[in-house]
Kinemage of the C-alpha trace (Angstrom):
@kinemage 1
@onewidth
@group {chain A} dominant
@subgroup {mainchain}
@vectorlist {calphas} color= white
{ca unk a 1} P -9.836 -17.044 4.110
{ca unk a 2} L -8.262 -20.219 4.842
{ca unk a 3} L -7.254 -21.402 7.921
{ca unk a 4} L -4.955 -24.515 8.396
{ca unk a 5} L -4.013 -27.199 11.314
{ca unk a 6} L -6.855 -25.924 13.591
{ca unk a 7} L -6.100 -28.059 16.563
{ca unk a 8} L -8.328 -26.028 18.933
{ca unk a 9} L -11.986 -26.275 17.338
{ca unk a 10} L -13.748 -25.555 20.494
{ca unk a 11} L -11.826 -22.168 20.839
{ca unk a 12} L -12.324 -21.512 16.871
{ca unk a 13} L -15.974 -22.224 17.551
{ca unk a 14} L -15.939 -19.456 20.754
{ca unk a 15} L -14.299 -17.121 18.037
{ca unk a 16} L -16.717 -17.585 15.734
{ca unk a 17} L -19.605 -17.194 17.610
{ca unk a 18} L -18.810 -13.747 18.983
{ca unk a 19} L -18.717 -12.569 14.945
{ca unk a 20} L -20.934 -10.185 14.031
{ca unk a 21} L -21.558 -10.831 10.359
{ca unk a 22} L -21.948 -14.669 8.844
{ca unk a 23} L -18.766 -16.898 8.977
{ca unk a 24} L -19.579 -19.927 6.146
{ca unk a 25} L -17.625 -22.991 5.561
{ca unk a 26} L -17.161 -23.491 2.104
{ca unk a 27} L -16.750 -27.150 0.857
{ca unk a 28} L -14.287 -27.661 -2.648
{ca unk a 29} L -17.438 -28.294 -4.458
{ca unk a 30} L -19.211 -24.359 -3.475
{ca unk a 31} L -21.535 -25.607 -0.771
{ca unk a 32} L -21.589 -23.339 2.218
{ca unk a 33} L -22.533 -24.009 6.032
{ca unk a 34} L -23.509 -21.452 8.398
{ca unk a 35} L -20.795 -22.211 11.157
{ca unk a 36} L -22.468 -20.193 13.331
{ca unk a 37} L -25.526 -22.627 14.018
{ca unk a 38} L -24.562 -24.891 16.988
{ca unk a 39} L -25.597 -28.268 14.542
{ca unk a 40} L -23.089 -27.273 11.894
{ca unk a 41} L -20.504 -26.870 14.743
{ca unk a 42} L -21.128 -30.202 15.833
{ca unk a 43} L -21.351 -32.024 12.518
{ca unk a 44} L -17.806 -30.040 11.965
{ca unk a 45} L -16.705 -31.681 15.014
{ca unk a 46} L -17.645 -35.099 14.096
{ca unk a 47} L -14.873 -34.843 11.396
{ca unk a 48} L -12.305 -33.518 13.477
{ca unk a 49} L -12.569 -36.900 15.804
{ca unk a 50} L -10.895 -39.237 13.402
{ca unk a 51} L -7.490 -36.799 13.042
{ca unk a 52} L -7.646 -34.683 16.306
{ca unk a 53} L -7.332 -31.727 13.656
{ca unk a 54} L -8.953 -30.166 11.364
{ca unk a 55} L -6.549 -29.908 8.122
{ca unk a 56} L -8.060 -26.812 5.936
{ca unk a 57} L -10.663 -24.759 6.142
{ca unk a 58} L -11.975 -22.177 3.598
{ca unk a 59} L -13.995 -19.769 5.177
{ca unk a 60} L -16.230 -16.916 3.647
{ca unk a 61} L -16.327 -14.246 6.672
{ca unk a 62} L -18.647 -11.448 5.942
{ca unk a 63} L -17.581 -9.076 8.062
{ca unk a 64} L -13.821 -7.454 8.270
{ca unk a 65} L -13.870 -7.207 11.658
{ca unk a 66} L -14.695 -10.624 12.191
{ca unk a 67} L -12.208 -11.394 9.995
{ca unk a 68} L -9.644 -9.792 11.978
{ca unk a 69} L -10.593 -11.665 15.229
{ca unk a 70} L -10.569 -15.199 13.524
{ca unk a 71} L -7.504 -14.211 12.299
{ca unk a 72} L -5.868 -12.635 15.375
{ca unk a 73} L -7.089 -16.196 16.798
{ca unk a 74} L -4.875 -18.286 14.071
{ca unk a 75} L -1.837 -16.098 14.668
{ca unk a 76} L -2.017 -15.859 18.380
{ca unk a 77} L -1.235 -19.577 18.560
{ca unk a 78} L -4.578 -20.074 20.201
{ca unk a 79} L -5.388 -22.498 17.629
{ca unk a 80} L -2.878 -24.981 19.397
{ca unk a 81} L -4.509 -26.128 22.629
């Protein structure tokens, strides 16, 4: 899944830490991050404070369900604070 112009990390982050399953980033080159450790969220963040936004995201969400929610999140226009 990718998400794009994510504007409201910290409510992105709430999302993602209600998931069930694992939610990894997944960089261009393959690498994946857990972004459901608290470090990874904040090493995320530290990249977000040079554009206000975060531009992409690719996402590998093992669960549907928390799918859905991240998703529902995106559409909702939550991700605009």
């Amino acid at each position: 899944m990718t998400l794009e112009n994510i504007s409201n990390i910290e409510g992105l982050f709430e999302v993602i830490n209600t998931c069930k399953g694992s939610v990894e980033l997944v960089s261009p080159e393959g690498d994946k991050i857990n972004l459901k450790s608290r470090l990874a969220q904040l090493l995320s963040l530290s990249g977000v404070f040079s554009h206000g936004y975060i531009r992409e995201l690719e996402l590998k969400i093992e669960e549907q369900e928390d799918m859905d929610k991240i998703l529902e999140f995106a559409m909702d226009g939550k991700d605009s604070e």
